[in-house]
N, C-alpha and C positions, 0 to 999 in steps of 0.2 A: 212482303219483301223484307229482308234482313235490315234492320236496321244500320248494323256497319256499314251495310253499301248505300242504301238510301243516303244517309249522313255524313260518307265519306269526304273527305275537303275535296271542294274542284281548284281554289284558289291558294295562293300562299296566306292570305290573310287570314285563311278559315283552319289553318292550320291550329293546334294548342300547343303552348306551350315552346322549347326547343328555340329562343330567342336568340340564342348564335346563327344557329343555320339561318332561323329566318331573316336575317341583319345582313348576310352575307347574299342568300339567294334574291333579297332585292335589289342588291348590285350590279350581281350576274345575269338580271333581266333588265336593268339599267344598260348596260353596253351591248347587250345581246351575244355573253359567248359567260362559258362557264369550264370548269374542271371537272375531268374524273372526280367523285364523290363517291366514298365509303361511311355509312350508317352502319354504327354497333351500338345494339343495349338492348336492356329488357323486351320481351315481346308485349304486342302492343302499346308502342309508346310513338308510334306514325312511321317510324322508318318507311314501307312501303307507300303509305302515302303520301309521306313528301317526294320517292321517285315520280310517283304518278303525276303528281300537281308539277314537276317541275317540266314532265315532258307535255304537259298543257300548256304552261304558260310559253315555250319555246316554239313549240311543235303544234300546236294546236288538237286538232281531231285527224291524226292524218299517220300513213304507213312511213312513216319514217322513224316508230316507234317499234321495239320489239322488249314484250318482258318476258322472260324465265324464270323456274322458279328452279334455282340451281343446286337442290336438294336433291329433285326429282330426275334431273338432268344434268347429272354431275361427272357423267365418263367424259373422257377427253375426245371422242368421237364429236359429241354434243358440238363440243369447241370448234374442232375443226370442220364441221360441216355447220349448223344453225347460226353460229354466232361470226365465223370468218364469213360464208356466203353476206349475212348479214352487212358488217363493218366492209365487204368490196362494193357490195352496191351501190352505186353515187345518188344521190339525196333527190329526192322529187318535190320539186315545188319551191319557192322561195322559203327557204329556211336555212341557220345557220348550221346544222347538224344534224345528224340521226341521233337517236338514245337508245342504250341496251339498257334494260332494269333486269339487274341479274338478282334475283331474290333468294334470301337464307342460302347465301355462297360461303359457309360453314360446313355447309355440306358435301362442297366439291372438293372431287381428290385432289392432291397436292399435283399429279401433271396433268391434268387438266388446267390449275391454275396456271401452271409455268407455259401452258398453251398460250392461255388469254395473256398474259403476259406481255407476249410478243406481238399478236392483235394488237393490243392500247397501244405499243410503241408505232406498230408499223403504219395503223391509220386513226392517225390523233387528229390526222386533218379532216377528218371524215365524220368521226364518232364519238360521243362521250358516253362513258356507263358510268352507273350508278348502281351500286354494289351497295346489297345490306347483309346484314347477319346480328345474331344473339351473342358471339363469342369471339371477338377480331385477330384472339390469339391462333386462331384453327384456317386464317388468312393470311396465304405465304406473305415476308415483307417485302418484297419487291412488287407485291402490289397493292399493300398499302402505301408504299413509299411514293407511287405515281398517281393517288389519290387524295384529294379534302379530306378528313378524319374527321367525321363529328358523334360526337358521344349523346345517344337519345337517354335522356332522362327519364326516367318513371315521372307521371304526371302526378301534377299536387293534386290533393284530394279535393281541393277548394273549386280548381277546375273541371275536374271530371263532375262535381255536383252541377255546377252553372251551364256543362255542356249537356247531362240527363236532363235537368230541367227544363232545360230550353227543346231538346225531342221532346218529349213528355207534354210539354206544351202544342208543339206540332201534332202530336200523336193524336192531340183531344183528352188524352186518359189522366186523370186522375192522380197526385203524385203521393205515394205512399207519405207516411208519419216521417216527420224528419229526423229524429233519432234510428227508427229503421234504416231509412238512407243514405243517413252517415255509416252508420255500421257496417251496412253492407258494400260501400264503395271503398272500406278499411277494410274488408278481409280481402280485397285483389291484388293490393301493393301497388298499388300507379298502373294499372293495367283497364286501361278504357278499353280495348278491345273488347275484353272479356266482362266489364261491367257491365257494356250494351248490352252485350249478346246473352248474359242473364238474369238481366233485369229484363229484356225484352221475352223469354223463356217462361219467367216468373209474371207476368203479366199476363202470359196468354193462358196460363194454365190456373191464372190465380190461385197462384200458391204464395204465404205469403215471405217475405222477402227473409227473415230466419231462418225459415225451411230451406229457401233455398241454398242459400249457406252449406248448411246439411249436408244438405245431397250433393254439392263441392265439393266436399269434405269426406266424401260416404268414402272412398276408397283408401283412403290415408286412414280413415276411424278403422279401417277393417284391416289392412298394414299394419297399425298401433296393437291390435290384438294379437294379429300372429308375432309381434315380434314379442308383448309380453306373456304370452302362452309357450314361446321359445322353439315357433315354428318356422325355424328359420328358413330351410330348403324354401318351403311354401311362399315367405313374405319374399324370398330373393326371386322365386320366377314371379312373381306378382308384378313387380318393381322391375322384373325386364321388360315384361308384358305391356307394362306401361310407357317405358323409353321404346318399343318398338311401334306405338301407340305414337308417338312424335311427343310424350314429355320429354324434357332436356331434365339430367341430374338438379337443374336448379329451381324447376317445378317440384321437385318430390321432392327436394330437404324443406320450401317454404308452406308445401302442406302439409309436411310431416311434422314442420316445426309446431306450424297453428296448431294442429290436433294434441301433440303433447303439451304447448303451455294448458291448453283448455281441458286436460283429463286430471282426474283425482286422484296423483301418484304420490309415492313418499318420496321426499324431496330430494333424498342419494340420487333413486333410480332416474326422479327427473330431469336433474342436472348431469348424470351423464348422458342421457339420449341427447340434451338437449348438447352438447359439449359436441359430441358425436356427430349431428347434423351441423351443426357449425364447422366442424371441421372435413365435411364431405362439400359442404357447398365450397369451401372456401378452395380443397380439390380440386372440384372440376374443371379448373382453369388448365391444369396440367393432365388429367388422367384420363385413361379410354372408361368412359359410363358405364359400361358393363362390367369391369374390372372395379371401378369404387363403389359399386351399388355390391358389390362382395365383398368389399373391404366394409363398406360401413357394418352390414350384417356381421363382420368377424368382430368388431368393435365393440359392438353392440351385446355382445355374449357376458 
């Protein structure tokens, strides 16, 4: 079984980290009623499983829950049949509400949203959703505005170690050298999703925890080369390949950045790449991914 989901929080207490929301959501389970809630930040940093723990601790194990994953189900059809049918049906069972978990709603189009929109206004008596996404600016503001706003933090590194150790303990196995382990909970950026998920990789394959790295890394090392061999056609469909792959532009500037601090360049070339990726990530807040992954390529010449 995957580790993320074995060790996923059922509780708010088992939550890491994110000590606003948590201050707030034991409030809102204090009185038993809460607000529309919008989660933005880094991926894996809990957003979806705080929606999940929160329709537990309200809702229990029961169909008055429905999540989406609003990426994948982003037409405005979606809206008006899944999630209106949803928000009319009146609530089963003594509970104070139904919950939509509309997940990575960065992805739905702009009337789509202005759909749901009108949903939250017209059955607030009914429904709360809980909306996450990576990027909050790609989230019209009138639905932010009838929303909690909370910003998930990248988790400290200190916690993501105390929470491996503690599986690893569960596990029965063995906890790698603790210099390894630090290192490699420092090459994710506050990303426990993906620490679990390969460190638990690297475990089964007993490979050992540098390698893995590596092989994180294999595709951005191989980017690095087409870009200083000045294949550029080539590194740009690579790098679409990859956003069509579901990296976000802020995936490929931080493992393009790793890869070029840690290559042996003359210090011009590497302070511009490096200038270059900082000013693509810093981009993406405004620009369509496939249009600044060509701009950085022109940059980059």
């Amino acid at each position: 079984m995957l580790w993320t989901e074995k060790y996923r929080p059922n509780k708010l207490a088992e939550i890491v980290g994110q000590e606003s929301f948590k201050l707030d959501a034991e409030n809102w389970i204090e009185i038993n009623d809460m607000p529309n809630v919008l989660f933005f930040g880094s991926a894996g940093t809990g957003k979806t499983a705080a929606g999940i723990v929160l329709a537990k601790e309200f809702l229990g194990n029961s169909t008055n829950f429905l999540e989406l994953n609003a990426s994948n189900d982003r037409r405005l059809e979606t809206v008006r049949t899944s999630i209106k049918d949803f928000a009319q049906q009146g609530k089963i069972g003594d509970v104070p509400f139904k919950i939509c978990l509309l997940d990575e709603m960065d992805g739905m189009t702009i009337d789509a949203q202005n759909a749901l929109k009108r949903i939250m206004e017209r059955y607030s008596n009914n429904i709360r959703f809980v909306i996450t996404c990576n990027d909050r600016s790609k989230i019209i503001y009138p639905i932010q505005s009838r929303c909690a706003n909370y910003f998930f933090e990248t988790i400290n590194n200190d916690i993501i170690y105390s929470v491996i150790s503690k599986i690893l303990t569960l596990e029965g196995k063995t906890a790698p050298p603790e210099d390894d382990l630090e290192a490699f909970i420092c090459s994710y950026n506050g990303d426990l999703r993906r620490v679990i998920t390969e460190l638990q990789a690297a475990i089964a394959s007993k490979r050992p925890l540098q390698l893995q790295i590596s092989k994180s890394l294999e595709q951005y090392n191989k980017a690095l080369d087409l870009i200083l061999t000045s294949e550029w056609t080539d590194c740009r469909d690579m790098l679409f390949k990859m956003l069509r792959n579901g990296k976000t532009v802020k995936d490929i500037c931080i493992g393009l950045h790793d890869v070029v601090v840690f290559t042996e360049l003359d210090y011009t070339k590497k302070f511009k790449l490096l200038r270059v990726i900082g000013e693509t990530e810093w981009r993406s807040q405004q620009m369509t991914p496939r249009i600044l992954v060509s701009w950085m390529m022109a940059q980059m010449k």
